[in-house]
C-alpha positions in Angstrom: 16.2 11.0 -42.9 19.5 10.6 -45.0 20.1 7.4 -47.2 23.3 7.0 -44.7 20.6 6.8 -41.7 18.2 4.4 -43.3 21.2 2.0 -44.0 22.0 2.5 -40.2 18.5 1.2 -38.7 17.9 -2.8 -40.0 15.5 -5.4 -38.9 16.9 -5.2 -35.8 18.3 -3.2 -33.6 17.3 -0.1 -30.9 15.9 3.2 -31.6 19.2 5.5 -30.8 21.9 2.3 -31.8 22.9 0.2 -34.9 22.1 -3.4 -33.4 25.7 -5.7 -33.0 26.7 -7.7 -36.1 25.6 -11.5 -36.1 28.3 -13.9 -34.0 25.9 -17.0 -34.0 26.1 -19.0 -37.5 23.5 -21.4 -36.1 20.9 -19.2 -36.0 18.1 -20.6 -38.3 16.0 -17.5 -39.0 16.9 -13.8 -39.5 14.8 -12.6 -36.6 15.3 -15.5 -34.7 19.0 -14.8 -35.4 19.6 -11.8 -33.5 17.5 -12.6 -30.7 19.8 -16.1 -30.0 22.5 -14.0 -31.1 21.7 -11.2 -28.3 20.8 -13.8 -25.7 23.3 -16.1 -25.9 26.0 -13.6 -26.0 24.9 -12.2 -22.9 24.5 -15.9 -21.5 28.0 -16.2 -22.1 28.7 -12.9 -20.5 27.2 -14.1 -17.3 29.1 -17.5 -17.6 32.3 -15.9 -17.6 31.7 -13.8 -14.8 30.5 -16.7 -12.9 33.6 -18.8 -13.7 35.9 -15.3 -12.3 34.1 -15.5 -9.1 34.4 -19.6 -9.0 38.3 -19.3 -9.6 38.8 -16.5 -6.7 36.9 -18.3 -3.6 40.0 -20.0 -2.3 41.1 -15.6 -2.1 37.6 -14.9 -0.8 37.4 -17.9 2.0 41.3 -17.0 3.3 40.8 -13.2 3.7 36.8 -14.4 5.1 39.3 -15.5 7.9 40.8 -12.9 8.4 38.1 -10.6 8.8 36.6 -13.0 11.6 39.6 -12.8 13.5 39.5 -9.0 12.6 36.1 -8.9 14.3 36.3 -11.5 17.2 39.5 -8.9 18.2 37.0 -5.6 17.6 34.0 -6.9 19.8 33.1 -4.4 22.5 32.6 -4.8 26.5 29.2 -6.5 26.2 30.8 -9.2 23.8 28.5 -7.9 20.5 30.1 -7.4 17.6 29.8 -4.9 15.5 27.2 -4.7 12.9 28.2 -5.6 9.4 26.4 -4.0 6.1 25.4 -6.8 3.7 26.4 -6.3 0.3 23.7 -6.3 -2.7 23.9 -9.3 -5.2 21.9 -9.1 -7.9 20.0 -12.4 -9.4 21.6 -14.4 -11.8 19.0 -16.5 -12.4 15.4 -15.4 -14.5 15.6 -15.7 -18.5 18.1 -14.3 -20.3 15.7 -12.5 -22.8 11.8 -11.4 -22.4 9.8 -10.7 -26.0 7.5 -7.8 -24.4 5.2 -7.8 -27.1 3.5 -7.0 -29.8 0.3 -8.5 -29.4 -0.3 -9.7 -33.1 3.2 -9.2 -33.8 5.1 -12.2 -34.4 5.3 -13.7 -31.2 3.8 -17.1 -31.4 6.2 -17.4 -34.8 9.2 -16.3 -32.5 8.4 -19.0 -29.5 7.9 -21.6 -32.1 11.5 -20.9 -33.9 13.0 -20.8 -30.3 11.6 -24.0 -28.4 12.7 -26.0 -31.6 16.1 -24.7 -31.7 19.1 -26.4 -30.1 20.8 -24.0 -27.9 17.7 -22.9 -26.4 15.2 -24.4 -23.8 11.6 -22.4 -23.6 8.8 -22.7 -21.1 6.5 -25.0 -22.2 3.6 -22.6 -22.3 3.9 -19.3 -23.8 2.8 -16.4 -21.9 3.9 -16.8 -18.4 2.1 -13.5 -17.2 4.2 -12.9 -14.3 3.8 -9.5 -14.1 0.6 -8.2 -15.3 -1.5 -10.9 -13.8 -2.0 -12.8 -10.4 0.4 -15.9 -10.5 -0.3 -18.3 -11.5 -3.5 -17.2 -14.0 -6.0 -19.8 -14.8 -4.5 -20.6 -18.1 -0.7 -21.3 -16.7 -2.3 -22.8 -13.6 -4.6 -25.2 -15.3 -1.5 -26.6 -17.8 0.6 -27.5 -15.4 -2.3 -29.3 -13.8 -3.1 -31.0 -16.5 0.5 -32.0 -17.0 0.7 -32.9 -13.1 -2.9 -35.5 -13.8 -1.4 -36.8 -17.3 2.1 -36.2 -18.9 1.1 -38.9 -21.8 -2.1 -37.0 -22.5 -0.5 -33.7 -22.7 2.8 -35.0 -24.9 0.3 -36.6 -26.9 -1.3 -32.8 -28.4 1.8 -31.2 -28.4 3.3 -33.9 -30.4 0.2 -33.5 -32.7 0.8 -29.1 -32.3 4.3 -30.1 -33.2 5.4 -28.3 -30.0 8.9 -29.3 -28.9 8.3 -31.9 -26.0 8.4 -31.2 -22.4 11.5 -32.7 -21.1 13.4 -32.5 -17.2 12.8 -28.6 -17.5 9.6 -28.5 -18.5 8.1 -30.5 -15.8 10.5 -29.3 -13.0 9.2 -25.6 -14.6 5.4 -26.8 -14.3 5.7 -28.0 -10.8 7.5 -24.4 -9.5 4.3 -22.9 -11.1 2.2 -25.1 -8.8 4.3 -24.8 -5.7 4.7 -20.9 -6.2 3.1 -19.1 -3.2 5.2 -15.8 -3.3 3.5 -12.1 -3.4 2.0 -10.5 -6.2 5.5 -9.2 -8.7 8.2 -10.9 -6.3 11.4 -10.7 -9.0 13.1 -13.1 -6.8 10.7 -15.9 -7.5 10.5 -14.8 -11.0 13.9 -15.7 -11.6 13.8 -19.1 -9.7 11.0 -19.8 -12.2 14.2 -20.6 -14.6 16.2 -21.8 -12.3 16.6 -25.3 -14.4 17.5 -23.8 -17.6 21.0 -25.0 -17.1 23.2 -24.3 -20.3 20.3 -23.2 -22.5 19.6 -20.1 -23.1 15.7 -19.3 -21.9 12.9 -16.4 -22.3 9.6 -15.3 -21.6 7.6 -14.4 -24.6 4.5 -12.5 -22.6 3.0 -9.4 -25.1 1.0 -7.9 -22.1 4.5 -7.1 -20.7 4.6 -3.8 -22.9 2.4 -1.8 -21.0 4.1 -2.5 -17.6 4.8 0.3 -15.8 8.2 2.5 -15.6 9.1 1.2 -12.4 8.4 -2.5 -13.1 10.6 -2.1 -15.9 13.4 -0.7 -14.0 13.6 -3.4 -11.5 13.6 -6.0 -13.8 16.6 -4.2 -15.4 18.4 -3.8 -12.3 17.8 -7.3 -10.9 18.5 -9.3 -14.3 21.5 -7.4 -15.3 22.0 -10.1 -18.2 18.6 -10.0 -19.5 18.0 -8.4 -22.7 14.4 -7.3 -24.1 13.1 -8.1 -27.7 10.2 -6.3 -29.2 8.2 -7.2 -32.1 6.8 -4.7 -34.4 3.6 -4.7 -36.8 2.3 -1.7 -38.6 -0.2 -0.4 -36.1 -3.0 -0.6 -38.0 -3.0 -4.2 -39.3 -1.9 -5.4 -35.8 -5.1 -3.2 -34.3 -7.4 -5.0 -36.5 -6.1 -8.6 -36.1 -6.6 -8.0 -32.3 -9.6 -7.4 -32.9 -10.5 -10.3 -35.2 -8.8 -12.5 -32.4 -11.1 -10.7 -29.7 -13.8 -11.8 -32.0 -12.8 -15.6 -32.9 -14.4 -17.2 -30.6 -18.1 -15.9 -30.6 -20.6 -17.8 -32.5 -20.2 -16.3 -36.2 -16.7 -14.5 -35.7 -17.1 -13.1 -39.0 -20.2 -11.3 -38.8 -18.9 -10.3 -35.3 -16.2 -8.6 -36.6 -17.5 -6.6 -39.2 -19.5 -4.3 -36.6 -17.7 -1.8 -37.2 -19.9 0.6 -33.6 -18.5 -2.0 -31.2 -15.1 -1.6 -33.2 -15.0 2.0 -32.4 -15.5 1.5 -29.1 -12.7 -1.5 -28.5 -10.6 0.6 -30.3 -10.6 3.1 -27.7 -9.9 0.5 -24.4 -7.5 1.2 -22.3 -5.8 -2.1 -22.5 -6.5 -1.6 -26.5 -4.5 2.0 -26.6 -1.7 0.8 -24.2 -0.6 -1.9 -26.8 -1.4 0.7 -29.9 1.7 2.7 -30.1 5.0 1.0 -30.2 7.0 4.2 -30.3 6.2 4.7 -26.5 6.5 1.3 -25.4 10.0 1.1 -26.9 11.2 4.0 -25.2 9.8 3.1 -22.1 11.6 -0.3 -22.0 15.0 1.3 -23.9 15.2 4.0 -21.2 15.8 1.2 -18.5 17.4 -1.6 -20.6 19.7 0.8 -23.1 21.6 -1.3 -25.5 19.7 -4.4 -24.0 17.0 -3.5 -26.0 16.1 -4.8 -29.8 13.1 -4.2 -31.9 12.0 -6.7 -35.1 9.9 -6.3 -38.2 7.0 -9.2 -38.8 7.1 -7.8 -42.5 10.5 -9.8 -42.6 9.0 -12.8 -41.5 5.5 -12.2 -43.3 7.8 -11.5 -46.9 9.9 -14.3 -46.6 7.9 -17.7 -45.2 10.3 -20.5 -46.3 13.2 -18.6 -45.4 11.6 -17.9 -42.0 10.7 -21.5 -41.3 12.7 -23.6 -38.6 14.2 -26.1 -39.9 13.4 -28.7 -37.3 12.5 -32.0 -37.1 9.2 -30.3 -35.2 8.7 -27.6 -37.5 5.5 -28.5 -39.2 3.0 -26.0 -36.7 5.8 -23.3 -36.9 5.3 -23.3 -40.7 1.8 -23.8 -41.0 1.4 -20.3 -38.8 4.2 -18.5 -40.3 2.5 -19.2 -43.8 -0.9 -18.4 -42.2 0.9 -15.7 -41.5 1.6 -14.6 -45.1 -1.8 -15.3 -46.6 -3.5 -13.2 -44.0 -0.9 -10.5 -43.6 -2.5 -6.9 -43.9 -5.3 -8.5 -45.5 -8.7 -6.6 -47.2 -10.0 -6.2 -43.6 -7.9 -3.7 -42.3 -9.9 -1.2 -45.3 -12.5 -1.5 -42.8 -10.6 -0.7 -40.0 -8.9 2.2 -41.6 -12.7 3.5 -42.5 -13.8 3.2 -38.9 -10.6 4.6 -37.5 -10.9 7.9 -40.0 -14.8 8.2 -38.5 -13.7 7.8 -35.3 -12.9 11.0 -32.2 -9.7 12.6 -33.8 -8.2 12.4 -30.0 -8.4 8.6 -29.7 -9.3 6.5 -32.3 -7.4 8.6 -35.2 -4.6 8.7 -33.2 -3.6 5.2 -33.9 -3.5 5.9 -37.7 -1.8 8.7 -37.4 0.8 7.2 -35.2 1.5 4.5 -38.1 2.9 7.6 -40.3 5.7 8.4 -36.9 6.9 4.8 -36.7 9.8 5.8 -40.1 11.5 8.0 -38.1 11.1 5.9 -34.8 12.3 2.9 -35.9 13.1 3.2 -40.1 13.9 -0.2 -42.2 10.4 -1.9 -42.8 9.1 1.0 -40.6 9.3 3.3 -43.7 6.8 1.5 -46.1 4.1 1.7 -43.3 2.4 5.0 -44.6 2.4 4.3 -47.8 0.4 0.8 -47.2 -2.7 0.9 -50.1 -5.4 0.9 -47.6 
């Protein structure tokens, strides 16, 4: 790679484009800064477009009179008229970004920087789980019927969390999640799911959403055509081993849990482990359908620049608790053991994940290019 191509490929940005230049001085964070940058300028997109359509229905309900007349004239012997194709409109609605992963990436830091920030209004709960789960999942289900038994309860531990408070949205959002009784993946009643964003600019931050499938990914690009995807990116090897520290944290003694290093090997080599193990394919499933839609993040920015990074909010205190958390704890002693276990493990599995940490350069460059060189 040429010095001119590593200046090309940033924090953000796709694999095949040089992400757009910043338009959004209010964005608090770097990261956070491109994806309110990205979303709201497609929000604004969509608002124009809207206002076009609003300014030409007068046109549209004169010549809509025309055509009945037209018709009423064309109707044959029987008195039927003739049959009509109806056009395809696609949704408006649904959030205007998704972060689709990855697990142990940065996500939680990224929800917190967005449901404290002014122009945005998030879900109050996290993973929605729309598509990779039966909706509504116990976890969704059972916060929006504890909000349903006792909003002052509820406001209470977020307040304490320092979550932003659920406001208008938030419970009209809850109570769609208890009324919703559409099939299994029905887009539709996705995007009525967001329906009361108004103004703000909204997302789904949902990390099992990278290993949906190609064709779930391609609907969800036709339908939303204003939606753009964010994807946050960790050097495979310390993400693998904090998922398995999380998969591990709430058994009786986590930490001796977690140093078995024979059950490692085998999580290591679950499917729902491997799926979420190489970025490179995830982002080129999701950039195939979304094209320039599509942005990518480092949590080494984040992880090498805490203050910085940290909303500045008036609800910020649990955002910079975990984003320094985040720091002390970022590709920590424990991933030696992980790299030992991965180097003893089958060559066409559980080395494969090492080795894919030494493709992720030319995949994705900027922090990307330190990654092989890590001193573990």
């Amino acid at each position: 790679m040429t010095r001119a191509s590593k200046t090309a490929k940033s924090a953000s940005g796709s694999i095949d484009a040089v992400p757009a230049k910043p338009k959004q001085p209010r964005a608090k964070t770097p990261v956070a800064a491109a994806v309110a940058e990205t979303a709201i300028e497609a929000t604004a997109k969509a608002a124009a477009k809207s206002a076009a359509k609003t300014a030409s229905k007068k046109t549209e309900k004169v010549s809509a009179k025309k055509d009945d007349v037209a018709k009423a004239a064309k109707k044959d012997k029987a008195g039927k008229a003739p049959k009509v194709a109806k056009s395809s409109k696609r949704s408006e609605l649904g959030p205007d970004f998704i972060c689709v992963g990855l697990q142990k990436g940065g996500t939680q830091w990224l929800y917190d920087q967005l449901q404290n920030h002014d122009d945005f209004w998030m879900p109050p709960y996290k993973e929605i789980h729309y598509f990779d789960r039966r909706f509504p999942d116990n976890n969704i289900g059972r916060a929006a019927r504890n909000y349903a038994e006792s909003p002052e309860r509820v406001t209470a531990k977020r307040d304490k969390r320092g979550d932003a408070p659920i406001d208008e949205r938030g419970a009209a959002f809850y109570a769609k999640v208890l009324e919703h009784d559409a099939r299994q993946g029905d887009i539709g009643a996705y995007g009525r799911l967001f329906a009361m964003k108004g103004e703000k600019v909204t997302g789904d931050v949902t990390p099992a959403y990278c290993s949906l499938d190609e064709k779930t990914i391609r609907k969800l690009a036709a339908e939303f055509p204003h939606m753009r995807i964010c994807l946050m990116l960790r050097e495979p090897v310390s993400r693998l081993w904090s998922q398995w520290r999380m998969h591990n944290a709430s058994k009786r003694r986590p930490h001796r849990a977690e140093k078995r290093l024979k059950t490692f090997k085998k999580f290591i080599v679950e499917p729902e482990v491997l799926a979420r193990s190489f970025p490179s394919e995830i982002a080129k499933r999701w950039q195939a359908a979304f094209g320039d839609r599509f942005r990518y993040f480092f949590l080494d920015d984040v992880a090498s620049r805490p203050t910085r990074c940290a909303p500045r909010s008036s609800r910020s205190s649990a955002a910079t608790r975990r984003v320094l958390e985040l720091q002390s704890g970022f590709q920590s002693q424990g991933e030696v053991a992980a790299v030992e276990a991965l180097e003893e493990g089958p060559e066409a599995d559980a080395g494969a994940v090492r080795d894919r940490a030494r493709e992720m350069p030319k995949a994705f460059g900027g922090a990307a290019e330190k990654w092989p060189d890590l001193p573990y």
